[in-house]
C-alpha positions as CSV (number, residue, x, y, z in Angstrom):
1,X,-31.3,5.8,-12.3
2,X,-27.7,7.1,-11.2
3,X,-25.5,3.8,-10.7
4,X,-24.7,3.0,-7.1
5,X,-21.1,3.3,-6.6
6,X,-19.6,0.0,-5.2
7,X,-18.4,0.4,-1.2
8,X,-14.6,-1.2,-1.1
9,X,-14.2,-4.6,0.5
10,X,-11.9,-4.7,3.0
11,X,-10.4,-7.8,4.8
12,X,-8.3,-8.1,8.2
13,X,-5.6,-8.2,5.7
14,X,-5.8,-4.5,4.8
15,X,-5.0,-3.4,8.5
16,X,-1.7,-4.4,8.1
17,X,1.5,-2.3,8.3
18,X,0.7,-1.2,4.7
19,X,-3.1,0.6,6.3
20,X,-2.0,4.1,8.0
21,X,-4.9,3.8,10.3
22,X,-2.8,1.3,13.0
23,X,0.3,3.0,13.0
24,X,-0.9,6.9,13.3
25,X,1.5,7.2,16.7
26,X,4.2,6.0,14.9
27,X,3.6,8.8,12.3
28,X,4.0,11.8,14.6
29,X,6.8,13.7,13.9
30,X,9.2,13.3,17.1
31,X,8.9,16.0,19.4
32,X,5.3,16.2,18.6
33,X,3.5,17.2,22.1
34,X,-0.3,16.9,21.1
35,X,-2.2,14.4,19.5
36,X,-1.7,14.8,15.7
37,X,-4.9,15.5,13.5
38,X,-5.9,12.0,12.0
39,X,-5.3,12.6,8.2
40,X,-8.2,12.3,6.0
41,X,-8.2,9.5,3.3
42,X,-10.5,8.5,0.8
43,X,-10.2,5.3,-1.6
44,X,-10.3,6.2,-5.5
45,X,-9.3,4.6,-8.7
46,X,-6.1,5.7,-10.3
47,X,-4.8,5.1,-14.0
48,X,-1.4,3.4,-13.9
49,X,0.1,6.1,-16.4
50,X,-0.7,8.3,-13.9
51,X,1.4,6.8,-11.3
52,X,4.3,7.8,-10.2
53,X,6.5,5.7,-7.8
54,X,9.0,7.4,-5.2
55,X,12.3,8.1,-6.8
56,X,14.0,7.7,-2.9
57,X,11.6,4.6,-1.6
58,X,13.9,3.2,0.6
59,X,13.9,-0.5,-0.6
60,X,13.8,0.3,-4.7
61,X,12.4,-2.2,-7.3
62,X,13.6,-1.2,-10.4
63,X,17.3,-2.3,-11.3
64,X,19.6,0.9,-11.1
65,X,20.3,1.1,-14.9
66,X,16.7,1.7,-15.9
67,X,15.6,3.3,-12.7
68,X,17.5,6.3,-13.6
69,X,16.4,6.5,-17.3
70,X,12.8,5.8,-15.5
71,X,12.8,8.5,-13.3
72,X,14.7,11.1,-15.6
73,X,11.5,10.6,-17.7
74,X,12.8,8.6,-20.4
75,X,10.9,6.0,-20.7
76,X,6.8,5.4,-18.7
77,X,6.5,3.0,-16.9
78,X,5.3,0.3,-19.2
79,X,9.1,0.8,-21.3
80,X,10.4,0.3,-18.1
81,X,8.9,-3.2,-17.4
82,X,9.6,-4.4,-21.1
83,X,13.3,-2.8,-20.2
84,X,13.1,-5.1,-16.8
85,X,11.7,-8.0,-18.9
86,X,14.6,-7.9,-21.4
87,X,17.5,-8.1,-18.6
88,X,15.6,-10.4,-16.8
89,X,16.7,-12.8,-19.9
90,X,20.4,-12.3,-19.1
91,X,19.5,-12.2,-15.4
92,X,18.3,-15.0,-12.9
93,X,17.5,-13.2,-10.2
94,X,15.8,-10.2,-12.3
95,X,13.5,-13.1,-13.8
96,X,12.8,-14.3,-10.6
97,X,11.6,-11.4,-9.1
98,X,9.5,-10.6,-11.8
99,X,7.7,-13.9,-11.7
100,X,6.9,-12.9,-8.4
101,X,5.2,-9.6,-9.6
102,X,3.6,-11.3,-12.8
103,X,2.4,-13.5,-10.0
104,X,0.9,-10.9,-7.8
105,X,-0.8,-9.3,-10.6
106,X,-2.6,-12.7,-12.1
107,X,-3.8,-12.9,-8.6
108,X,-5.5,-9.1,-9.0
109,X,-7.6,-10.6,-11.9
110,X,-8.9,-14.4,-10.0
111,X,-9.4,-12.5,-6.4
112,X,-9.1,-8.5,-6.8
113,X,-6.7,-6.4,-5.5
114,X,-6.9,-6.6,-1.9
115,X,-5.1,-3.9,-0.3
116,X,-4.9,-0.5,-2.1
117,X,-1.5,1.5,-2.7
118,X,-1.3,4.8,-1.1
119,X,-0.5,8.1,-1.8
120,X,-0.9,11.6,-2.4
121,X,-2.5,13.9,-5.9
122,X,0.7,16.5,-6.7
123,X,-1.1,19.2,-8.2
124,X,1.9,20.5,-10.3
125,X,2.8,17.6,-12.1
126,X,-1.0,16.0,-12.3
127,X,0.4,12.8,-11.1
128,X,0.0,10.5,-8.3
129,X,2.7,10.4,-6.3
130,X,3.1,6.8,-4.8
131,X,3.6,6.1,-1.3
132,X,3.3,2.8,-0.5
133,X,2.7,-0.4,-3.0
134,X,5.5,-0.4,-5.5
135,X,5.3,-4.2,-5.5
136,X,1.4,-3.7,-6.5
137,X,2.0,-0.8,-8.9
138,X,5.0,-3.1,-10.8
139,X,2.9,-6.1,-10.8
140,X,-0.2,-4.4,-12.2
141,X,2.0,-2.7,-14.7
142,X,3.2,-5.7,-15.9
143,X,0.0,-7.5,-16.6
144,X,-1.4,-4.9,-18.4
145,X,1.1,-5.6,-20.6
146,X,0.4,-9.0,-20.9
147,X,-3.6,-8.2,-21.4
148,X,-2.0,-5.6,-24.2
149,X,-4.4,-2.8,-21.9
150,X,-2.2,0.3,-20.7
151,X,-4.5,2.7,-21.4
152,X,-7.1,1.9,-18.8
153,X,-5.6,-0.2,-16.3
154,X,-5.5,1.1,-12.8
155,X,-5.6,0.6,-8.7
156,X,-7.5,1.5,-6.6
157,X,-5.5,3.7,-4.1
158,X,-6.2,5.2,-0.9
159,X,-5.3,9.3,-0.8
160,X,-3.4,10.4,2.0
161,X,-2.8,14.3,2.4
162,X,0.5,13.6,4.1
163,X,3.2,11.3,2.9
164,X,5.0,9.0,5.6
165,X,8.4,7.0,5.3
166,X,7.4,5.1,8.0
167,X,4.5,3.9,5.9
168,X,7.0,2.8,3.6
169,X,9.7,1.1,6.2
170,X,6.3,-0.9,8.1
171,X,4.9,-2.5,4.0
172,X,8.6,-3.4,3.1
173,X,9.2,-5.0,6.8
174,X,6.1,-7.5,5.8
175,X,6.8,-8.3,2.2
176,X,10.0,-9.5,2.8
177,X,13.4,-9.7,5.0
178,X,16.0,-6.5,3.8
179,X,19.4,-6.5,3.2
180,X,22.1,-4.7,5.5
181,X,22.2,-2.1,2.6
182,X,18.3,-2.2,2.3
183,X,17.5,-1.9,6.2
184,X,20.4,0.9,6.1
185,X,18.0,3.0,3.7
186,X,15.1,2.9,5.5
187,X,16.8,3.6,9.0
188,X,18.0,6.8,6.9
189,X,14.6,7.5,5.3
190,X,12.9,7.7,8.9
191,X,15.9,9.8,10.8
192,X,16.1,12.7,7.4
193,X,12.2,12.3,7.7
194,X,12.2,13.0,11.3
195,X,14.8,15.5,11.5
196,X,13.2,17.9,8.1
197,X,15.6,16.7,5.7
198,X,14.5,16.7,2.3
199,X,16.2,15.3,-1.2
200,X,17.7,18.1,-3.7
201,X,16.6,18.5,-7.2
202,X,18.7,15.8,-9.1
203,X,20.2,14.3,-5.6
204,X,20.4,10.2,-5.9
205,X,18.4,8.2,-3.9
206,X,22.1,7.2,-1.9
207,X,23.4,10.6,-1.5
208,X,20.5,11.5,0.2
209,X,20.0,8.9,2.8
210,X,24.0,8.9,3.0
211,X,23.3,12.5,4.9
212,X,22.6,10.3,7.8
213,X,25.2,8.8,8.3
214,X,26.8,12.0,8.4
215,X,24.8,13.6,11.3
216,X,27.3,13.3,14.2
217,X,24.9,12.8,16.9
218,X,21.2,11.4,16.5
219,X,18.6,13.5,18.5
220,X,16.7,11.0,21.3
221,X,13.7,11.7,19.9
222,X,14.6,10.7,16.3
223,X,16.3,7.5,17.8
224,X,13.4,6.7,19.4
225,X,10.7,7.4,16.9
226,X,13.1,4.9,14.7
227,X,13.4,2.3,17.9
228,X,9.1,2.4,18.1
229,X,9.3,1.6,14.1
230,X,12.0,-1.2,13.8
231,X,12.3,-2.4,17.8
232,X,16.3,-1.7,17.0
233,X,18.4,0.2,19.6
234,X,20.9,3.4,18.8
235,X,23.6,1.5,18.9
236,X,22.7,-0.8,15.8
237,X,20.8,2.0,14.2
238,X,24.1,3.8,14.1
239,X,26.1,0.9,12.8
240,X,23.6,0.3,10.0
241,X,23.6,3.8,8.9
242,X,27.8,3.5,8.9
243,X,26.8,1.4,6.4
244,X,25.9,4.6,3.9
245,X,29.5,5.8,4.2
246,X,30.6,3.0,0.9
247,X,30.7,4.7,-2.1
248,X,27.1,4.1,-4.1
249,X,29.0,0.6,-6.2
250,X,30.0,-1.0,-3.3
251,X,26.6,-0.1,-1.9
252,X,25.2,-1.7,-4.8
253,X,27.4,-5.1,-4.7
254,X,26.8,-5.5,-0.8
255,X,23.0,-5.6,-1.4
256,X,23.3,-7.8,-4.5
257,X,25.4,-10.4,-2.8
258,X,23.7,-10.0,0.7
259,X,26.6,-8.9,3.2
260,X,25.5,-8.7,6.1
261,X,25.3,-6.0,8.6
262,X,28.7,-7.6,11.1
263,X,30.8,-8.3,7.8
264,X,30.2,-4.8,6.7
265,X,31.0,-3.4,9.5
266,X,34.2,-5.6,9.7
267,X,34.9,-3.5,6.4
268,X,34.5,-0.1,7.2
269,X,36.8,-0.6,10.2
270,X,40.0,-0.6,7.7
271,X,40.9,2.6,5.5
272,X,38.9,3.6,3.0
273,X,41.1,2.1,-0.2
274,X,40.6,-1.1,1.4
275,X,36.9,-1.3,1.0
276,X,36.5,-2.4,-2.3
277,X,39.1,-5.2,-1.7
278,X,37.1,-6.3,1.6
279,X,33.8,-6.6,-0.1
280,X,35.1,-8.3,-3.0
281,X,37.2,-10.7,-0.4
282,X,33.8,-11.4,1.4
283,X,31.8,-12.3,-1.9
284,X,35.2,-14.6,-3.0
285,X,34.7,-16.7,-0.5
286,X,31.4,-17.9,-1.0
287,X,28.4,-15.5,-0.5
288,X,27.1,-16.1,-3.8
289,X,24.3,-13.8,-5.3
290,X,21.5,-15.4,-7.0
291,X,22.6,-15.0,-10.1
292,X,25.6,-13.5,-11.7
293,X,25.9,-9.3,-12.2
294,X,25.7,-8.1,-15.4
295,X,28.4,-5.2,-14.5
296,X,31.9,-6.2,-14.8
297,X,32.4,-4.2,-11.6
298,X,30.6,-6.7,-9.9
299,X,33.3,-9.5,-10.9
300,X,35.0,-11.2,-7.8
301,X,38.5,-10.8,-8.5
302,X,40.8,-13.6,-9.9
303,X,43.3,-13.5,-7.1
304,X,42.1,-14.9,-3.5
305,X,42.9,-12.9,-0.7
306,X,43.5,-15.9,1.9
307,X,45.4,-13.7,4.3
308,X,42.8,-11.7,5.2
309,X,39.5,-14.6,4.9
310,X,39.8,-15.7,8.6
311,X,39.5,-11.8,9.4
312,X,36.9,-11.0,7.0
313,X,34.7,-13.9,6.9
314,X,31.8,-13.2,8.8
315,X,31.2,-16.7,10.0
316,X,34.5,-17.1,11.9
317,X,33.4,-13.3,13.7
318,X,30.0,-14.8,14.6
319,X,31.3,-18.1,15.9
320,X,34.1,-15.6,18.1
321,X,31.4,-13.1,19.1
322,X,28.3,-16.2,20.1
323,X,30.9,-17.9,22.5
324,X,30.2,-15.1,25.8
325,X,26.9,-15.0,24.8
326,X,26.6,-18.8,25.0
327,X,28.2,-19.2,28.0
328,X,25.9,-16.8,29.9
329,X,23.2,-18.8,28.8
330,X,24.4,-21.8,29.9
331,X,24.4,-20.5,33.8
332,X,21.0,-20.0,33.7
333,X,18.1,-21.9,35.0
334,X,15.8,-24.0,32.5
335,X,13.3,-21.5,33.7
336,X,14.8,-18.6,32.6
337,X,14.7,-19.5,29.0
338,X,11.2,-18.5,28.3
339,X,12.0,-15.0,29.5
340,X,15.3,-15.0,27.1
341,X,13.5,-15.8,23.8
342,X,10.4,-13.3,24.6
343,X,13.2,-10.6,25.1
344,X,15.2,-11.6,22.2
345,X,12.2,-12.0,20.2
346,X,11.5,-8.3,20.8
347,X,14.9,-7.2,20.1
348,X,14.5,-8.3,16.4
349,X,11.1,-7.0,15.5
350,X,9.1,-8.5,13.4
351,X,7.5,-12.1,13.0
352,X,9.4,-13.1,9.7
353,X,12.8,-11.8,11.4
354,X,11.9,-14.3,14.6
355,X,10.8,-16.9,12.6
356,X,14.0,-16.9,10.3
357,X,15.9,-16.4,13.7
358,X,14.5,-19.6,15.4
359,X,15.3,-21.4,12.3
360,X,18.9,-20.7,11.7
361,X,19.6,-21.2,15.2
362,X,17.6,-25.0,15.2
363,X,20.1,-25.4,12.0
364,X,23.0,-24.2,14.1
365,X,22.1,-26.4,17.0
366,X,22.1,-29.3,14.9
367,X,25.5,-29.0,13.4
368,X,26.5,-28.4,17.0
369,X,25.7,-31.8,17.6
370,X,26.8,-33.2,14.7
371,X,30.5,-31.5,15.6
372,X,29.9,-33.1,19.5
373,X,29.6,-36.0,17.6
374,X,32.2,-36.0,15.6
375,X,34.9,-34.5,18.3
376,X,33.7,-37.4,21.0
């Protein structure tokens, strides 16, 4: 008697951002004018050997040294993790976010994997080429080494006939909160998306999206197709992708360190030459990274550059640039409030954003009170 084959489980969990099926007028390409054909997809089960992640996802695992000798096809995927696993012993940070993926995959094995990745078959290579669920593919990959079974393990992964950035930008927005640098990336990856622009052979994942920031003037449809992703208007989706214009290092030490999007831009404003020295004023005066690089690039410099802290420091820019905004608010009615946080709350997009909003402004409002206190 020919075995049943077991129908997937889904959950309300697996209509995320990371399930196409929601977010199929997001997909459209820009100046699309009819309803686009839905896709078909099917769910199947896929070896991890013959995965392949995307070289240009725009918010990368991997760290850089061995995700180029990963995706030069030096090493599969399982040398990779034991590669990752052997930094992560001279790295905090590294270690820490692999916990998180040994985490994730224990938690395949007591409950199942509860979302499938996506992706697409590539007939010339015979691999599958992954779209969405790096974090899934990583933390699979990782406890099959643990169970000592790479031969055999595997997802279960839903086939898409047409790969989608924004697929990619909408999972990363609900794992967790990007960099400047990170956000920067996938504001590129939708606008080359949009516009036709495709990688060249051997072109790094930050020349590519830095074509963006070389296109003079956005198309309205691509701005808006990126606004209806991200809920971020053209004026900040240009300064982010300003962002692209540091060389690939200082990329590289922004992200680490977690400069934000006004301090970089504080940066760029000065000549080129005096990039490097800006950044590495900004991470001198206290915007520690979680643990320390392992490039001696990456050093902060011995000498501090007090001159220029009170220009550079992006808390004295925010204190300066919160005192109109402030001030308007306090003309307003009690009643008006309401309306002001709904707005603002759509201005930044996603839940996690608000949340994390809402709390650094209750922190901010305390020490506000503290320095009332103090000053009275």
């Amino acid at each position: 008697m020919a075995r049943k084959r077991r129908k997937p489980q889904w959950s309300a969990d697996d209509f995320q951002p990371t399930a196409d099926t929601q977010y199929d007028d997001l997909l459209a390409p820009a100046d699309a004018t009819a309803a686009p054909r839905r896709p078909r997809k099917r769910v199947t089960t896929v070896l991890l050997k013959d995965i392949w992640p995307d070289p240009y996802q725009p918010r990368p695992l991997l760290p850089p040294t061995i995700k180029e000798v990963f995706f030069s096809g030096e090493m599969d995927c399982f040398q990779a993790a034991q590669a990752w696993l052997a930094l992560a012993g001279q790295d905090a940070a590294e270690a820490e976010r692999i916990e998180r993926l040994r985490h994730m995959g224990a938690s395949f094995d007591e409950h199942g994997q509860i979302k499938p990745v996506t992706g697409y078959w590539d007939p010339q290579s015979r691999k599958f080429l992954l779209e969405t669920g790096e974090r899934r593919f990583w933390a699979a990959v990782f406890q099959a080494l643990e169970k000592g079974d790479t031969e055999s393990a595997a997802l279960e992964a839903l086939v898409v006939e047409k790969p989608s950035r924004a697929r990619q930008v909408l999972e990363n927005i609900t794992a967790e909160p990007p960099s400047a640098v990170m956000r920067a990336r996938e504001i590129a990856a939708l606008v080359l998306e949009q516009m036709g622009i495709s990688p060249e052979t051997g072109e790094s994942d930050f020349a590519y999206y830095r074509r963006a920031a070389l296109i003079r003037r956005l198309p309205s449809p691509v701005v808006a197709h990126v606004e209806a992703v991200l809920g971020m208007s053209r004026r900040y989706v240009r300064y982010y992708l300003q962002i692209l214009r540091l060389p690939d290092h200082l990329l590289l030490l922004a992200d680490r360190y977690g400069l934000t999007e006004g301090a970089l831009r504080e940066v760029l404003r000065g000549e080129p030459d005096t990039w490097e020295e800006a950044i590495l004023t900004l991470i001198a005066a206290g915007q520690e990274p979680a643990a320390p690089p392992t490039d001696s690039a990456a050093q902060p410099p011995a000498r501090s550059a007090r001159s220029k802290r009170s220009q550079l420091d992006p808390r004295v820019s925010i204190a300066r640039r919160l005192r109109t905004p402030v001030r308007t608010l306090l003309r307003l009615e009690a009643d008006d409030i309401p309306k002001v946080a709904e707005h603002f709350a759509a201005a930044l997009g996603d839940p996690a954003t608000v949340h994390q909003a809402a709390a650094a402004l209750a922190a901010l409002a305390e020490q506000l009170d503290a320095q009332a206190e103090r000053q009275g």
